[in-house]
C-alpha positions as CSV (number, residue, x, y, z in Angstrom):
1,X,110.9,-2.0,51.5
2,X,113.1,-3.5,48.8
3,X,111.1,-6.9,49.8
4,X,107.9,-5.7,49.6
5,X,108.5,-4.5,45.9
6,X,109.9,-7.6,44.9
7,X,106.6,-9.3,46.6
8,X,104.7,-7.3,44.5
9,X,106.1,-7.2,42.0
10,X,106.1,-11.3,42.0
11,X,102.3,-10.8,42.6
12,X,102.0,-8.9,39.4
13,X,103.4,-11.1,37.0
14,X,101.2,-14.2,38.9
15,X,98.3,-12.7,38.7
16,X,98.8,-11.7,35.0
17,X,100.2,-15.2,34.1
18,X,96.8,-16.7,35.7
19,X,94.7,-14.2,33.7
20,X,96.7,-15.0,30.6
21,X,96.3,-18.9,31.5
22,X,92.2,-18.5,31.6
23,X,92.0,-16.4,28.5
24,X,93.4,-19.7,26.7
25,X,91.2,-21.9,28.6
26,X,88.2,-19.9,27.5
27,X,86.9,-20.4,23.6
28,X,87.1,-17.7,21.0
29,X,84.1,-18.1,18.2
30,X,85.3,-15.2,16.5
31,X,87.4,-17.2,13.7
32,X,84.6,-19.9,12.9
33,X,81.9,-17.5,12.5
34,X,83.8,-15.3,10.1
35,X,84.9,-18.3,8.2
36,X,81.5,-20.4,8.3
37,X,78.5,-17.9,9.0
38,X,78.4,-16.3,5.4
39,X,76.6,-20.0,4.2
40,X,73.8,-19.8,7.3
41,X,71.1,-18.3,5.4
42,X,67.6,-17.1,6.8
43,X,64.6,-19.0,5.5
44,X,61.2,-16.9,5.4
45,X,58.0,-18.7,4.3
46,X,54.2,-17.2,3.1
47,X,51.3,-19.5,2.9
48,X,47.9,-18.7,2.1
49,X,45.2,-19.4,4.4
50,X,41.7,-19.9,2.8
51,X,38.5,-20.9,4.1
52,X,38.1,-21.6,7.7
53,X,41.5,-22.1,9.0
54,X,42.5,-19.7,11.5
55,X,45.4,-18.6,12.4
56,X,47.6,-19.2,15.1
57,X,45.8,-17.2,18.2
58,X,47.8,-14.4,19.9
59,X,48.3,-15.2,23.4
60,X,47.8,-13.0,26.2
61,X,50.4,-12.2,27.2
62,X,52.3,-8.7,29.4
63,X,53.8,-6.2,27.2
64,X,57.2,-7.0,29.1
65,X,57.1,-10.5,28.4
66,X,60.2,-11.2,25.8
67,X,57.6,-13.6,23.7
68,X,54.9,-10.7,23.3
69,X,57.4,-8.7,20.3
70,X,57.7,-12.0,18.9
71,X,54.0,-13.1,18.2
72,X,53.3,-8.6,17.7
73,X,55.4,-8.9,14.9
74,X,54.9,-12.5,13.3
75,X,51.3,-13.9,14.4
76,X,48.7,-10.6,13.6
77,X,45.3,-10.9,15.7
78,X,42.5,-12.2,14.4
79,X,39.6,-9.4,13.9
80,X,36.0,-10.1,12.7
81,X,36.7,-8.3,9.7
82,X,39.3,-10.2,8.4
83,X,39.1,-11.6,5.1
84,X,38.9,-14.6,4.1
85,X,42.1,-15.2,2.2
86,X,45.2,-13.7,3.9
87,X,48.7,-14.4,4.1
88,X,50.7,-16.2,7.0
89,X,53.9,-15.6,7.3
90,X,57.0,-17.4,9.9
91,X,61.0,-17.5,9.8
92,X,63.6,-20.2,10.3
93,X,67.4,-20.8,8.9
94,X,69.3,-23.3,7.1
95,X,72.5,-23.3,5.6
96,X,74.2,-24.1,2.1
97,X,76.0,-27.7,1.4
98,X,76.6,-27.2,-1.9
99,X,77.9,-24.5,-3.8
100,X,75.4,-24.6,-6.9
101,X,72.7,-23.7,-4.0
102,X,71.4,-26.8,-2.1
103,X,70.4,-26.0,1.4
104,X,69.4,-28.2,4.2
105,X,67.1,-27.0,6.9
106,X,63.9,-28.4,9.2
107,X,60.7,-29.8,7.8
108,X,58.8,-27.9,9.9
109,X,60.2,-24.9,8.9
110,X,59.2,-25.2,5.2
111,X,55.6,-27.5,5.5
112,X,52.6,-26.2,4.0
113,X,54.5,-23.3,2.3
114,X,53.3,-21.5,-0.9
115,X,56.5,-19.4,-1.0
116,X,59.9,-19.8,0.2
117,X,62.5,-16.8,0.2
118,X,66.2,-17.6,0.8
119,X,68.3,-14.5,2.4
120,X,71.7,-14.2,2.4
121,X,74.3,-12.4,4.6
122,X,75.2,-10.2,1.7
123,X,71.4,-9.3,1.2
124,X,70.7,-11.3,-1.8
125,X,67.2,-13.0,-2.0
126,X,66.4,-16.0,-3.8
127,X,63.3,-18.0,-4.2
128,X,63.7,-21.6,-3.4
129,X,62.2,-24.9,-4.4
130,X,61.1,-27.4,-1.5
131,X,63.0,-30.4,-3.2
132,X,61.6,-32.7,-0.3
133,X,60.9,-32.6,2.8
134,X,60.8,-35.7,5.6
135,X,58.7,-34.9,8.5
136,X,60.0,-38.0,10.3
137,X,63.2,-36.9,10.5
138,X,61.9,-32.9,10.8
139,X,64.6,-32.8,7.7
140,X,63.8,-31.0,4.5
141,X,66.0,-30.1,1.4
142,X,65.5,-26.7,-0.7
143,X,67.1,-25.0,-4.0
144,X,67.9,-21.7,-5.2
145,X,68.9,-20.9,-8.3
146,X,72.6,-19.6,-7.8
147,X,76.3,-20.7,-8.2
148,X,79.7,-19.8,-6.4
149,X,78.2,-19.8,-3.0
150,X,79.8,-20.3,0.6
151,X,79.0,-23.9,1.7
152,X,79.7,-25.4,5.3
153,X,81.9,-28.3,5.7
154,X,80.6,-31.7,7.2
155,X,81.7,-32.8,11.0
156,X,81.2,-36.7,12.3
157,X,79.1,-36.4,15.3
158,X,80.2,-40.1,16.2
159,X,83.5,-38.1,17.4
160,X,81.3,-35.6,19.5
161,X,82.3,-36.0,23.3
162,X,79.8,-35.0,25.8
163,X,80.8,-31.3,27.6
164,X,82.6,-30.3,24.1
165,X,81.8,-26.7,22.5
166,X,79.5,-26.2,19.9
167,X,78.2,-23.1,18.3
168,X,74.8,-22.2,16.5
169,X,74.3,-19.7,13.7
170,X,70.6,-18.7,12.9
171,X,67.9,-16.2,13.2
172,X,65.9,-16.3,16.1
173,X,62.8,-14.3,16.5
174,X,64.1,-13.0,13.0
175,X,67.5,-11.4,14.4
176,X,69.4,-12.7,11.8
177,X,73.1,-14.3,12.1
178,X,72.4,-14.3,15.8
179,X,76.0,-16.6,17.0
180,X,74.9,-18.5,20.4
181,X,77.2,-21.2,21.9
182,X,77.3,-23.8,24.6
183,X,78.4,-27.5,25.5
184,X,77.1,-30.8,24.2
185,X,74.8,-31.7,26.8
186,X,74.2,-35.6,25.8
187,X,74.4,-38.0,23.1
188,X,71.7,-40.1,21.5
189,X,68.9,-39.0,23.0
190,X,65.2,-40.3,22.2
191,X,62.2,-37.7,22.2
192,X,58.8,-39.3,22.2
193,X,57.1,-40.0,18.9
194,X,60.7,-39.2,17.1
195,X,62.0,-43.0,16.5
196,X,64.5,-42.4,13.6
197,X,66.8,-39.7,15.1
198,X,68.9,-40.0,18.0
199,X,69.2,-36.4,19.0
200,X,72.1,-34.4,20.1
201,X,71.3,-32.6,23.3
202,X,72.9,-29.1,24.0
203,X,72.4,-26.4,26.0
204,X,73.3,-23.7,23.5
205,X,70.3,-20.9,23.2
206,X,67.7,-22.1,20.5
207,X,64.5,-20.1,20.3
208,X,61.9,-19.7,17.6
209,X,63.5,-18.7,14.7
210,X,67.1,-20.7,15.2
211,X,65.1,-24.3,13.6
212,X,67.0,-25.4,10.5
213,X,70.1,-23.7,11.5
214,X,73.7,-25.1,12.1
215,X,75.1,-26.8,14.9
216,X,79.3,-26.2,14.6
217,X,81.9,-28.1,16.4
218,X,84.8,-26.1,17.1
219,X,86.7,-27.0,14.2
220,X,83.9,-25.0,12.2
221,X,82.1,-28.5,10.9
222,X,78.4,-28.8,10.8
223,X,77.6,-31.5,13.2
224,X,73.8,-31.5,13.3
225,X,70.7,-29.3,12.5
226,X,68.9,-27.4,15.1
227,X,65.6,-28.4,15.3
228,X,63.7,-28.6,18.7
229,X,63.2,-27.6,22.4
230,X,62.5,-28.5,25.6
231,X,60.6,-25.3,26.8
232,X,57.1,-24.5,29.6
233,X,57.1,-21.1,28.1
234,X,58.2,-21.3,24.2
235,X,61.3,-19.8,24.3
236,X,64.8,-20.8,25.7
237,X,64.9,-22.5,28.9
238,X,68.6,-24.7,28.5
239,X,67.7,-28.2,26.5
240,X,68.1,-28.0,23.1
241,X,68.2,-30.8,20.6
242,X,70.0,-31.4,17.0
243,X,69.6,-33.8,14.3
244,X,73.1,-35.6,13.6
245,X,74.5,-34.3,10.4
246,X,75.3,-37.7,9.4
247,X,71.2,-39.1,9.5
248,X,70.5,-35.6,8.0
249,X,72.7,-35.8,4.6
250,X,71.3,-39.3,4.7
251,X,68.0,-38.0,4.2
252,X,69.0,-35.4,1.8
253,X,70.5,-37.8,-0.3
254,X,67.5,-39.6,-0.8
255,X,65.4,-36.0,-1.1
256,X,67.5,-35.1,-3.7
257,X,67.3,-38.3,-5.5
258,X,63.4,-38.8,-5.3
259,X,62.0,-36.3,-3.7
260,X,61.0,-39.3,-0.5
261,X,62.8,-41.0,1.8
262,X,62.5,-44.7,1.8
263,X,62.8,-46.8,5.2
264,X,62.7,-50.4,6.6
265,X,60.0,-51.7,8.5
266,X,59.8,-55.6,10.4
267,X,56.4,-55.3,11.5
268,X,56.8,-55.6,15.4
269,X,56.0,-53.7,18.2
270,X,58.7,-53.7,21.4
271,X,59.4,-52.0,24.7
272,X,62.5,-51.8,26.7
273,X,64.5,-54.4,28.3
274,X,64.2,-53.8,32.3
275,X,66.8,-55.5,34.5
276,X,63.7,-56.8,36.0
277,X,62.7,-58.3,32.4
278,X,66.0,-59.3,32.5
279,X,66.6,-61.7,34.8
280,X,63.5,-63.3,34.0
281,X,64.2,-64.0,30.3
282,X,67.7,-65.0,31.9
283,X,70.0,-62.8,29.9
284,X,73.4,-61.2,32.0
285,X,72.0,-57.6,31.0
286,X,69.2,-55.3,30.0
287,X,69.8,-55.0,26.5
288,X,68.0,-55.4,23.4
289,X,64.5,-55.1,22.0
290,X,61.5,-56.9,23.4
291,X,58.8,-58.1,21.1
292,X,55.7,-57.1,22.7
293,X,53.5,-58.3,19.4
294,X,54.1,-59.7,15.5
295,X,52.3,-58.4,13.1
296,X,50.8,-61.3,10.9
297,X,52.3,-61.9,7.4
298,X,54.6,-59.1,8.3
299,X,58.3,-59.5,7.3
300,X,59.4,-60.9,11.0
301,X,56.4,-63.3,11.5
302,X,57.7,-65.0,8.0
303,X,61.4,-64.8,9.5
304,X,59.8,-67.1,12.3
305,X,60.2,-63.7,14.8
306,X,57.6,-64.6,18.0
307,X,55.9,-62.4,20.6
308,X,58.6,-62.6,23.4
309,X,61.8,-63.1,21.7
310,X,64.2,-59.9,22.5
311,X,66.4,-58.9,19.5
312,X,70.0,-58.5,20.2
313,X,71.4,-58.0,16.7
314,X,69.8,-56.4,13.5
315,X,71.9,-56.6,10.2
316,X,75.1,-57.1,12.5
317,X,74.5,-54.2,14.3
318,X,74.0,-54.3,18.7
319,X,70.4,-53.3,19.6
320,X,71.8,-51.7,23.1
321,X,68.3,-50.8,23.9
322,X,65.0,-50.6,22.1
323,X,64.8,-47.5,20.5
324,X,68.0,-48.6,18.6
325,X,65.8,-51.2,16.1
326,X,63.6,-48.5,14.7
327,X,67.0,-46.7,13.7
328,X,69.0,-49.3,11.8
329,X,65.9,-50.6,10.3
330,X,64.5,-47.6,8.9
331,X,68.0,-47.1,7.8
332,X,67.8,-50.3,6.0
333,X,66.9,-50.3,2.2
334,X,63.7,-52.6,1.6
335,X,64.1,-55.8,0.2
336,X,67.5,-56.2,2.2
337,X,67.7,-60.0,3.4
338,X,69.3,-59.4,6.9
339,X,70.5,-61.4,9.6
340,X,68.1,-61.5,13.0
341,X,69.6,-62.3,16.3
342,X,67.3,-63.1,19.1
343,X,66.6,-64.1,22.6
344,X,64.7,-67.1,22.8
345,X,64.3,-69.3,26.2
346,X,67.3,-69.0,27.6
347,X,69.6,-69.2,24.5
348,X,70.6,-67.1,21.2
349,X,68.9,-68.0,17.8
350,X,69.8,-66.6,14.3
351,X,66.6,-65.6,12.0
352,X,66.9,-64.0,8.6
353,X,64.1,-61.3,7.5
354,X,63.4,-59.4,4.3
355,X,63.0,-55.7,5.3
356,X,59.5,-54.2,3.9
357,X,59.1,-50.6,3.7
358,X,57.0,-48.3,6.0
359,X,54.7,-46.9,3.6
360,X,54.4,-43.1,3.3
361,X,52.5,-41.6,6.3
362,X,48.8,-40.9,5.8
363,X,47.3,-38.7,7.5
364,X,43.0,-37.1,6.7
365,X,43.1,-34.1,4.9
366,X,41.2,-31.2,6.9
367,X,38.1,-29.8,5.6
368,X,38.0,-32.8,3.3
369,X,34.8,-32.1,1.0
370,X,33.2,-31.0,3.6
371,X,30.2,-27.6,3.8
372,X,30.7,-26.1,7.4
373,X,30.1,-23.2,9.0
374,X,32.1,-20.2,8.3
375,X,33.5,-20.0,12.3
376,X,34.1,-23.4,13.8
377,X,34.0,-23.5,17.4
378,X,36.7,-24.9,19.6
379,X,35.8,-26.9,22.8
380,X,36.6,-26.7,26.0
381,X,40.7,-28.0,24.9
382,X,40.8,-25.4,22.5
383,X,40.1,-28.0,19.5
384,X,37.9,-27.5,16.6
385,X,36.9,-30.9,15.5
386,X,34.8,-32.5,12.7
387,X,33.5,-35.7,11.3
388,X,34.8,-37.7,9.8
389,X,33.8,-38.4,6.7
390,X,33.3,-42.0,4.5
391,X,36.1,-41.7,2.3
392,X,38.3,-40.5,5.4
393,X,37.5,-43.2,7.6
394,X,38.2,-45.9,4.3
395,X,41.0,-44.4,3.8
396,X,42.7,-44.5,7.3
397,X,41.1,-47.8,7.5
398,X,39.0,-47.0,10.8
399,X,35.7,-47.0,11.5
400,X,35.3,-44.1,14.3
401,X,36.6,-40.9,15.0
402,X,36.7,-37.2,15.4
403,X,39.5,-35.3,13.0
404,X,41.3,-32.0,14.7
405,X,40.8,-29.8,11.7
406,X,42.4,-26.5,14.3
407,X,44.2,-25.7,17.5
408,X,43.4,-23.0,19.9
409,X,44.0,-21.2,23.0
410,X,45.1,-23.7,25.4
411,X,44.7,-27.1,23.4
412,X,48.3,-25.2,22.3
413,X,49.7,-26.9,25.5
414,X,49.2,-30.8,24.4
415,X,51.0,-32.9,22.0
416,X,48.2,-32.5,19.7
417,X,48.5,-31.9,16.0
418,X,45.9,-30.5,13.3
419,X,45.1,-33.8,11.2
420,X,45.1,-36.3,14.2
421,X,42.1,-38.3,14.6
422,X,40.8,-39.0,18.2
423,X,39.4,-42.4,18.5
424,X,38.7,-42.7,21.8
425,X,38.6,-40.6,25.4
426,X,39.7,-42.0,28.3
427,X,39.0,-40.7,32.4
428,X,39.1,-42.4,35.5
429,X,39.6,-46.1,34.2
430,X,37.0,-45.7,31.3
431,X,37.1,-45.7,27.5
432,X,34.6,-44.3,25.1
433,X,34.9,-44.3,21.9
434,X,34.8,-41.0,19.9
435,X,31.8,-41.5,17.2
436,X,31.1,-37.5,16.8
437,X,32.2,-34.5,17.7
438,X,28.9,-33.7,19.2
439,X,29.6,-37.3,21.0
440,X,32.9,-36.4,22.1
441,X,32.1,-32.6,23.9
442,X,29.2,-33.9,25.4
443,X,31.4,-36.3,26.9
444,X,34.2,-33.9,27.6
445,X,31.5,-31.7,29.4
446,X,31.2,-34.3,31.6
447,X,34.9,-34.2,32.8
448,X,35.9,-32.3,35.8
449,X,37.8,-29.6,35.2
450,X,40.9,-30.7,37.2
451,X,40.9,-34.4,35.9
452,X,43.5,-35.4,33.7
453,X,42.3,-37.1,30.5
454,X,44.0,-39.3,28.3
455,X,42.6,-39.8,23.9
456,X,43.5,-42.1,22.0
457,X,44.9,-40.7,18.8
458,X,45.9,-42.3,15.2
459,X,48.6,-40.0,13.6
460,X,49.3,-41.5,10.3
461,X,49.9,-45.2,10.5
462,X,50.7,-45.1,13.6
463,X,48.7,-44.8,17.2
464,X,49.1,-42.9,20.4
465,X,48.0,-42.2,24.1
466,X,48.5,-38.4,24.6
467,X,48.0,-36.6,27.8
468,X,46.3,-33.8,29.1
469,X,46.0,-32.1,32.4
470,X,43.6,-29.5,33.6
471,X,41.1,-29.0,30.7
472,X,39.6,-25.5,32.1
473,X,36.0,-24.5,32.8
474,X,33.1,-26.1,30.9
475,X,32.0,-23.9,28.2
């Protein structure tokens, strides 16, 4: 009997020495929050809507679906009644960097804004001036009139190790100071039509609400900004991305100094180095940039850069793989005289290029002196469209093409964006130009309904294939 206690009694203190051992092993948030949360601030913005422009449309969605509160209490249905002048409102976060009241937070989260309202954990309220905001980075910098507050401390996400813990402060679906954690789920990620950031990807909870916010390594150091997901239904579904901390204060540096961010430009379009392209361009390994075209009198066609050279080295610095170059030379001031390595049959040459600057992005302005009818129509994608007008089509330098003045119902499921211009439509091998919008539904009518259609969009200076599948019943 005397055994079996001491058995036990052996058991016990195992068992509680394990217990002890995994309550180490697990993290404890508690400390950072109370020491860094007080300068995560909740961002609320109101813009007013005139004219035609509708509002977002509430989805139909089951009153038990988690997303139905959200859009209840943020996006109000549309009525035929409603005036023509109304208020829209929408929430995000950011947090404090400086004690005399700077805060950084998303673009996204501040664009189009005719009032933005600062809350802080005490309950204060300030209103804030939009300093700048950089929609190619999705960064933006704002002020409030205050002194003495809480600010975060700055991390180096070049230290960040893949499977580490991070934490995120914000307010999602406006539940404010709402502490989520999770693990660093890669490094240096590329997202498609985002060419100067590489993203952090986690698996920490972000939902609408969270952009702008804090991204904390366990030492309590901001290491990047919350700013996008990966998600088939609009809220959390386990892939979240953050901009580095370091290409953020970048960016806020320049915001703060002239309200723009200046970047470097070559004049060159690339694609990826396959193992395939390789070996045929006889390097040991895929690496580098490709030079798919030049642009003429552009800063590499007068450093003597060709079509089908691969740059290895920009300014010193590798070019691993092609979505590096845009990187370091958007982060390269304009005017710099820089060193070019290339890849040129069979053997290494040494170019030097003046870096230009990629001018600030243009894009039409909706409604642009134009008389239409009170209620546009959308189409059958959920798009309400309009002509282009002369001054529009000078001014993008284009000679064709149908502006997205609106997005509806299910056009909500593309990459689309109100103040792209659709130049051309393409099904099934052909390409037609879009000339009207008349033009353009006609030929959309023509579509099948399970067909998947590809346009040909012109976002700025820049130009895009987007995709869409199943485009619904003719209407």
């Amino acid at each position: 009997m005397m055994i079996l206690r001491i058995l036990f009694s052996v058991l016990l203190s195992l068992t509680a020495l394990n217990a002890a051992a995994q309550a180490r092993e697990l993290p404890d948030f508690t400390e950072l929050v109370d020491r860094h949360g007080q300068a995560v601030v909740n961002i609320s913005t109101t813009q007013t809507i005139r004219g035609n422009r509708a509002l977002p449309q509430f989805p139909e969605l089951d009153e038990d679906d988690p997303m139905f509160e959200f859009f209840k209490r943020f996006i109000p249905r549309q009525s035929p009644g409603m005036p023509r002048e109304f208020q829209h409102k929408s929430l995000g976060s950011g947090f404090i960097i400086s004690q005399d009241g700077y805060i950084l937070t998303n673009a996204h989260v501040v664009d189009a804004a005719d009032e933005v309202v600062v809350k802080l954990t005490d309950k204060r309220e300030f209103k804030a001036k939009v300093i700048g905001a950089d929609k190619r980075t999705d960064v933006a910098l704002i002020k409030i009139e205050a002194s003495g507050l809480p600010a975060v401390r700055m991390g180096d996400p070049g230290k960040l190790r893949v499977g580490e813990w991070v934490v995120a402060i914000g307010s999602p679906f406006g539940f404010e100071s709402s502490v989520t954690a999770g693990i660093v789920s890669a490094k240096g990620r590329s997202l498609p039509q985002e060419n100067f950031v590489p993203f952090i990807q986690t698996d920490v909870a972000i939902n609408p609400g969270n952009s702008g916010g804090p991204l904390f390594n366990m030492k309590g150091e901001v290491v990047g900004i919350n700013s996008q997901i990966y998600s088939r239904t609009g809220g959390y579904m386990g892939v979240a991305f953050a901009i580095p901390i370091d290409v953020a204060m970048e960016v806020q540096s320049q915001l703060r100094a002239s309200g723009r961010v200046s970047r470097g430009r070559i004049g060159v379009v690339i694609q990826e180095v396959t193992k395939e392209l390789a070996d045929s361009f006889g390097l040991a390994k895929s690496a580098g940039a490709l030079v798919n075209a030049v642009e003429k009198g552009g800063p590499a066609d007068k450093a003597g850069v060709e079509a089908g050279d691969i740059i290895l080295k920009f300014d010193g610095k590798t070019v691993n793989a092609s979505s590096d170059l845009p990187r370091i030379v958007g982060a390269t001031k304009p005017g710099s005289k820089v060193s070019l390595q290339v890849w040129r049959k069979g053997g290494s040459r040494e170019l030097t290029v003046t870096v230009g600057e990629i001018p600030e992005e243009k894009t039409a302005q909706r409604g642009h002196k134009r008389s239409k009818p009170a209620e546009a129509a959308a189409n059958r994608l959920g798009l309400v469209l309009s002509d282009l007008t002369a001054e529009q089509k000078r001014e993008l330098k284009i000679d064709h093409g149908v502006l997205v003045e609106d997005i509806r119902a299910n056009g909500s499921r593309s990459e689309l964006r109100p103040g792209d211009v659709i130049l051309a439509i393409v099904s099934r091998g052909t390409s037609i130009e879009a000339r009207t919008v008349d033009q353009f539904n006609r030929q959309l009518s023509q579509i099948d309904k399970t067909a998947t259609l590809t346009l040909l969009v012109k976002r700025g200076e820049q130009q895009t294939y987007i995709t869409l599948k199943g485009l619904g019943e003719v209407k």
